[in-house]
C-alpha positions in Angstrom: -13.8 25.9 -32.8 -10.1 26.1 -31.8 -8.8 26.1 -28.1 -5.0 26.1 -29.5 -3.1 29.2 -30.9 -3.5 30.9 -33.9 -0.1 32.3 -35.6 -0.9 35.7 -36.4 1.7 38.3 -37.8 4.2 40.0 -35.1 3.4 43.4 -33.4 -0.4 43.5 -33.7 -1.6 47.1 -32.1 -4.4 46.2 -29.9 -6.8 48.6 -28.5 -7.9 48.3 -25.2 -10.7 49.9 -23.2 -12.4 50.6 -20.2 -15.1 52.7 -18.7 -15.7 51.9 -15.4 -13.9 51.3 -12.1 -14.4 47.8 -12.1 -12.9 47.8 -15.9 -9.9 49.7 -15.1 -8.8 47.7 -11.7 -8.8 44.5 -13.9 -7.3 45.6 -17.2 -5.0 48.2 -15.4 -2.6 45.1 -14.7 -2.7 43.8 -18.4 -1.5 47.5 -19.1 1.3 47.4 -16.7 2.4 44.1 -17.6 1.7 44.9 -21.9 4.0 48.0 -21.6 6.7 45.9 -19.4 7.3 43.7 -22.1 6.9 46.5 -24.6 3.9 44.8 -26.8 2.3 47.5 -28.9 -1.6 49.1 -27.3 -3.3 52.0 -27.4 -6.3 52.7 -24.7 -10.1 54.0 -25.2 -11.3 55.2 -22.1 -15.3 55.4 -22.4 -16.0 57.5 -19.4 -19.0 56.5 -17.1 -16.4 56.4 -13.9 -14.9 59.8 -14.7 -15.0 60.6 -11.0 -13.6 57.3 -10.0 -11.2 56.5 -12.2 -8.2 59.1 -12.5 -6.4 58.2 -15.9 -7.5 58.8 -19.4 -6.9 57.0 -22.5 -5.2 57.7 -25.8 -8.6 58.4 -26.6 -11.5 59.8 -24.0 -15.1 59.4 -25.2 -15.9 62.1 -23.0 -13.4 64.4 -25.1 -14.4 62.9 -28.6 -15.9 65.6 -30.8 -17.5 64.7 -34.6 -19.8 66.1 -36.6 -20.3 68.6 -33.7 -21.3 66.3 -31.3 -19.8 66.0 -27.9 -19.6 62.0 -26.9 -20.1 61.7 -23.2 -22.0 59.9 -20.8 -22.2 58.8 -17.4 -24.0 55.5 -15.5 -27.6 57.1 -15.5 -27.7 57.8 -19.2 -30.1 55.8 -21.2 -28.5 52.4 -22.4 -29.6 52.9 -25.5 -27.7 56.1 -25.6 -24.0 54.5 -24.5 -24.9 51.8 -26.7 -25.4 54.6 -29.7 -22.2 56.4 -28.6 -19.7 53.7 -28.1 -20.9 52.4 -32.0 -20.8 56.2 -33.3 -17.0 56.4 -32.6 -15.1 57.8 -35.1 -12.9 56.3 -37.1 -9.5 57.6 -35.9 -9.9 55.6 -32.7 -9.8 52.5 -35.2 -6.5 53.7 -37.0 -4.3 51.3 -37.2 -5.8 48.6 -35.2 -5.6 45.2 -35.6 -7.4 44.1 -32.3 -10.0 45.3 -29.7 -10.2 44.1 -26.3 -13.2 45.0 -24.1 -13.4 43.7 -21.0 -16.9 42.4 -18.6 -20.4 42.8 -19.3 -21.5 46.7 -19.7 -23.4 48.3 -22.5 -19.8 49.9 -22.8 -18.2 47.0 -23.2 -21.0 45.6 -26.1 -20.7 49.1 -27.7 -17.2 49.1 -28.5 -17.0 45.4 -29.5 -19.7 46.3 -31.9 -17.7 49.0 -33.2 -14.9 46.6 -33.9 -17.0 44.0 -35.3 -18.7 46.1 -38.1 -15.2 47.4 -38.9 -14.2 44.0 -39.0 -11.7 44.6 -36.4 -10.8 41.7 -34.1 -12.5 41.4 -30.6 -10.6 40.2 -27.7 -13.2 39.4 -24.5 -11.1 40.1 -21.0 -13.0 37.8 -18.8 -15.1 35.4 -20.9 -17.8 33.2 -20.3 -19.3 34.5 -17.0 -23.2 33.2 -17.4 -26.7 33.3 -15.3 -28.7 32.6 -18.3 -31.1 35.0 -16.4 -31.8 37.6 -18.4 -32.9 39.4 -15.9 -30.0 39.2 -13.3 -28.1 41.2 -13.6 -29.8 43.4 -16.6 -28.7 43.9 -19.3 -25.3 42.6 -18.2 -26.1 38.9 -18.7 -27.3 39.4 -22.3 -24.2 42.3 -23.1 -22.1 39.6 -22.5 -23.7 36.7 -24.1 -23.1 38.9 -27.2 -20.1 40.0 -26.9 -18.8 36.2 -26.8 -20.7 35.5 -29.9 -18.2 38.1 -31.7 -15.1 37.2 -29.6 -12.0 35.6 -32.1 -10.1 35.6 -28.3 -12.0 34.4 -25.1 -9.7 34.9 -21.5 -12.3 33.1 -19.3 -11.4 33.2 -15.4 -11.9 29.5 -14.5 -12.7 25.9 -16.8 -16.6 26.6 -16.0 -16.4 29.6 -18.2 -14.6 27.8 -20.4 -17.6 24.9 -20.5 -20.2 27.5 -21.1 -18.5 29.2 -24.0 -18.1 25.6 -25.4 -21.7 24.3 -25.2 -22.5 28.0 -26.7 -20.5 26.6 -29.8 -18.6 30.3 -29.7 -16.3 30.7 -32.5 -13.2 32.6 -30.8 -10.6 30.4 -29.5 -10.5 29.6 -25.5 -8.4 30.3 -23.1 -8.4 29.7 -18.6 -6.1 32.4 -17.3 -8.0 33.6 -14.1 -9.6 36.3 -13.3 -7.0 39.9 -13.5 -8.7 41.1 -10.5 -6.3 38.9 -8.1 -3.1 40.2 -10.1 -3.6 43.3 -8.1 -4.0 42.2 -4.6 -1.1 39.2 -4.3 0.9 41.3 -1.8 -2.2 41.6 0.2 -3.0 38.2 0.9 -0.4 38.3 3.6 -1.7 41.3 5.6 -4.8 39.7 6.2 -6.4 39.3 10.1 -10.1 39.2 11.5 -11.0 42.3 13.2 -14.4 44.0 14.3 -15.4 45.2 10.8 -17.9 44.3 8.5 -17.2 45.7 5.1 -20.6 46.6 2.7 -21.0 47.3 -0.5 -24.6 47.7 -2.3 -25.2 49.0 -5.8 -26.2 46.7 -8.6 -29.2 48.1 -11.2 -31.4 44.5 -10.0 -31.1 45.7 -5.9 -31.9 49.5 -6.9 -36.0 48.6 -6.2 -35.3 47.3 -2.9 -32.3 49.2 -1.4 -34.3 50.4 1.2 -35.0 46.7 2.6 -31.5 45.7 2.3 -30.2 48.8 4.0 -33.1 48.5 7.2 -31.9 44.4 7.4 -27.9 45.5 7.5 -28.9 48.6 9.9 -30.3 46.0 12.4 -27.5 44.0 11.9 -25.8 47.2 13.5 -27.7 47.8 15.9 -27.8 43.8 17.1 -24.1 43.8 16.8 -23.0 46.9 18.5 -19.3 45.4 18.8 -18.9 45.2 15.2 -18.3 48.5 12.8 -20.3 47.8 9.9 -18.3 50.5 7.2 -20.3 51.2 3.6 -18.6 53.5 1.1 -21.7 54.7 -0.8 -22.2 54.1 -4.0 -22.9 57.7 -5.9 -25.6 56.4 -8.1 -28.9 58.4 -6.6 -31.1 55.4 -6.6 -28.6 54.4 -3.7 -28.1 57.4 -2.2 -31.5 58.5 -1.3 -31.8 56.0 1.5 -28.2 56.2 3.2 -30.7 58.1 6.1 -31.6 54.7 6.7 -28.2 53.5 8.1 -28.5 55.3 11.2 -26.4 52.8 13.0 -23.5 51.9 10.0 -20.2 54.3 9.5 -20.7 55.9 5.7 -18.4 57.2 3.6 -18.1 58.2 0.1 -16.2 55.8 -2.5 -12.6 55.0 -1.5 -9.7 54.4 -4.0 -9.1 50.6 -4.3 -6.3 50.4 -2.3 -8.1 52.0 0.5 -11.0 49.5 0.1 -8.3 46.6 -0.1 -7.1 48.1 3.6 -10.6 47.8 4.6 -11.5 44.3 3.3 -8.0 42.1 5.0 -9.3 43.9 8.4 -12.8 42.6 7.5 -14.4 39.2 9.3 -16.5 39.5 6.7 -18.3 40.8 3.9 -22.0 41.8 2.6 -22.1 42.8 -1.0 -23.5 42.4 -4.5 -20.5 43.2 -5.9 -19.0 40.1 -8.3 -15.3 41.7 -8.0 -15.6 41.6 -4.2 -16.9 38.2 -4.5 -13.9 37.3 -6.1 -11.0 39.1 -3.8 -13.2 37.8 -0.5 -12.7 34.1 -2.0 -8.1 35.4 -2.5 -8.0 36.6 1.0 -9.9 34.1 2.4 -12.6 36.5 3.7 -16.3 35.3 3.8 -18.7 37.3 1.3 -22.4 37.3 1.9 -23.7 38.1 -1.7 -27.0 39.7 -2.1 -28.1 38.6 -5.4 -31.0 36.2 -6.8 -28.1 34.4 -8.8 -24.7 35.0 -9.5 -22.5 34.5 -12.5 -19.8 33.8 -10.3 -21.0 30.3 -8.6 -17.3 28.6 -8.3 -17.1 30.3 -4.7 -21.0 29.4 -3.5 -20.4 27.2 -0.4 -16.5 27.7 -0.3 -16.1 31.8 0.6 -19.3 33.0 -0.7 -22.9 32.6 0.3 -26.1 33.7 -1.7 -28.5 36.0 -0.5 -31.9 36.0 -2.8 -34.0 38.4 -0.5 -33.3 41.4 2.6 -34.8 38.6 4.8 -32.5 36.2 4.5 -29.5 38.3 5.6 -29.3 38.0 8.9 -30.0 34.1 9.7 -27.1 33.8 7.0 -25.1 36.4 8.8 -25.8 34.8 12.1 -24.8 31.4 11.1 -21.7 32.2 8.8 -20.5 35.0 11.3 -20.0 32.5 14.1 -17.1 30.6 12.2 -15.5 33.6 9.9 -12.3 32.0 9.0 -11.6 30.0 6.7 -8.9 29.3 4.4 -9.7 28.0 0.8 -8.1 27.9 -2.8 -9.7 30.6 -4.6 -11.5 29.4 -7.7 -11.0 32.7 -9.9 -7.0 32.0 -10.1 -3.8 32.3 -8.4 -3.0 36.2 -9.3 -0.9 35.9 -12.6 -3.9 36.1 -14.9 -2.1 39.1 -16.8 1.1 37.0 -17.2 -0.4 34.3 -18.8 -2.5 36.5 -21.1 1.1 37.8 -22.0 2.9 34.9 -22.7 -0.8 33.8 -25.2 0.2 37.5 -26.5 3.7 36.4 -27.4 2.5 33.2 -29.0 -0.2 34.4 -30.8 1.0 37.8 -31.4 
C-alpha cells in the first residue's frame, strides 16, 4: 500500500458521477472547483433522483439507448436491476477516460465502479472508508461500499478513522484525509446560525422503512407534548414513507425542499431528528444537535459530541427530553473544516 502520490501523466480525463441528491450536493463542489481550475471531467448522471436533482450529465442513464434498450431507473427498482444497468453502459461513456470517480455507498455507485474496473479504468472513491461492518445496517450500502474500496486506486476518506479502516482492510488504492465535501457547501452558513422553536426531521433510510409507523407516532407525541415547538418534516417521496404521513397529525409536512431551503431550515433548528448520515454531518458544522435514528452508524466521530444514537422509536423521546434541555453547543466538527474539494484539487494537481 501507498499513502504518498503517485506521478501519473498530465491532463487525465476523469469521469465523474452521480445519481442521487445526496451524490450531487457533495460532488457538486468538486465540479465547481475542477472546472475553476480548468482540470479536464466529464459527468455520468445515473438518474434515481431525477425529480430532485435538476442538472444532467454529459451522459444521462435515463437517456442512454443501446441495443434498443432504454437505461433508466428510479429508487424502487430492483437492485439487482441498477446493478445490471450501471454495468451494461455502453462503451462511449468510457471514451477517453482515464479515471472514474463514484462517490458513497449506492448500488449506483458499485455499478459504475464495476464498469470501470472490468474496463480496467481507474476508480476514484469520493468519500472512502465509511464502515458499520453490519451488513445489515444500512443494506446493501455497508457491503456496496466495502467493495467499492476493494477496487479503489484513489481513496478520499472524510476523517483519519476512515483512513484506519481502509488500512487494517489492506486496500490497495492509495489514502488520502480531505474531509467530507458536504461542508464545502455550507461554510457561509455557519455564521447565520441561532436556536429557534423548530425541530427539523428527516426519516427515510431502507433499514427504518418496516417501522416508520413507530418512529412517526413517537415524533407526533413529541408534537403534541411540545406544543411550543414546530416540529417541520419534508417527506421523503419513497411510498414506503409516504403511506403513514396521516400519522403526523400534530407535525408541519411538506414535500422535499431544495438544499438551500433545507440549510435555511436546519441554522433555525434547536435541533435535529434524522437518519440521514449527511445531516449528521452538517448538524455536527453548525453546531446543531442531531438525534440519529439508526441501530449503528457509519459515521461514529460525532456520537457524544453533536450527535446521539437512537436504536429503537422508544428511545426517542427520553433522548429528546434530556438532550433538548441543553441544545447548544459548540464543537469542532469531526468530518472537516469545509475545503475538502480544495484539497482533493491540489492531490489532483500532484497526482494528475
Amino acid at each position: 500500500m501507498v499513502l504518498g502520490f503517485t506521478y501519473l501523466k498530465l491532463n487525465k480525463m476523469i469521469l465523474l458521477t452521480y445519481g442521487t441528491r445526496p451524490e450531487w450536493i457533495k460532488i457538486k463542489p468538486l465540479i465547481d472547483e475542477m472546472a475553476k481550475e480548468g482540470l479536464p471531467f466529464k459527468t455520468l448522471f445515473t438518474g434515481q433522483h431525477k425529480d430532485l436533482v435538476k442538472t444532467s450529465g454529459d451522459f444521462n442513464l435515463n437517456e442512454i439507448e443501446t441495443n434498443n434498450k432504454k437505461y433508466g431507473f428510479d429508487s424502487e427498482n430492483r437492485l439487482d436491476n441498477i446493478l445490471n444497468e450501471c454495468t451494461s453502459l455502453p462503451e462511449n461513456c468510457f471514451d477517453g477516460i482515464d479515471y472514474v470517480l463514484v462517490q458513497g455507498d449506492t448500488t449506483s455507485a458499485l455499478g459504475v465502479a464495476l464498469a470501470a474496473f472490468n474496463r480496467k479504468i481507474k476508480i476514484i472513491h469520493l468519500e472512502a472508508g465509511l464502515r458499520t461492518y453490519d451488513y445489515g445496517n444500512p443494506y446493501p450500502e455497508e457491503m456496496n461500499r466495502q467493495m467499492i474500496g476493494r477496487i479503489s486506486n484513489i481513496n478520499f476518506c472524510p476523517t483519519k478513522n476512515n483512513l484506519q479502516n481502509l488500512v487494517n482492510e489492506l486496500v490497495s488504492g492509495n489514502i488520502y484525509v480531505v474531509g467530507n465535501t458536504a461542508l464545502d457547501n455550507i461554510r457561509e452558513y455557519r455564521d447565520k446560525c441561532e436556536y429557534t422553536d423548530k425541530i427539523l426531521v428527516t426519516l427515510h433510510r431502507r433499514e427504518n422503512h418496516d417501522k416508520i409507523d413507530l418512529w412517526f407516532n413517537e415524533i407526533n407525541q413529541l408534537a403534541v407534548e411540545n406544543p411550543d415547538i414546530e416540529f417541520i418534516l419534508p417527506i421523503h417521496p419513497n411510498p414506503n414513507v409516504q403511506k403513514y404521513k396521516s400519522l403526523l397529525t400534530n407535525v408541519t409536512i411538506c414535500d422535499p425542499l431544495p438544499h438551500d431551503e433545507l440549510l435555511d431550515l436546519l441554522v433555525k433548528t434547536k435541533l435535529v431528528i434524522t437518519d440521514s448520515g449527511g445531516l449528521q454531518e452538517e448538524c455536527s458544522f453548525l453546531n446543531k444537535k442531531c438525534l440519529v435514528c439508526r441501530k449503528i452508524t457509519e459515521r461514529p466521530e460525532s456520537i457524544g459530541l453533536s450527535s446521539y444514537l437512537i436504536n429503537e422509536p422508544t428511545d426517542l423521546k427520553p433522548s429528546f427530553d434530556s438532550q433538548i434541555k441543553e441544545y447548544v453547543i459548540n464543537v469542532e466538527s469531526p468530518y472537516g473544516d469545509g475545503n475538502a474539494s480544495k484539497k482533493i484539487i491540489e492531490i489532483f494537481k500532484q497526482i494528475l
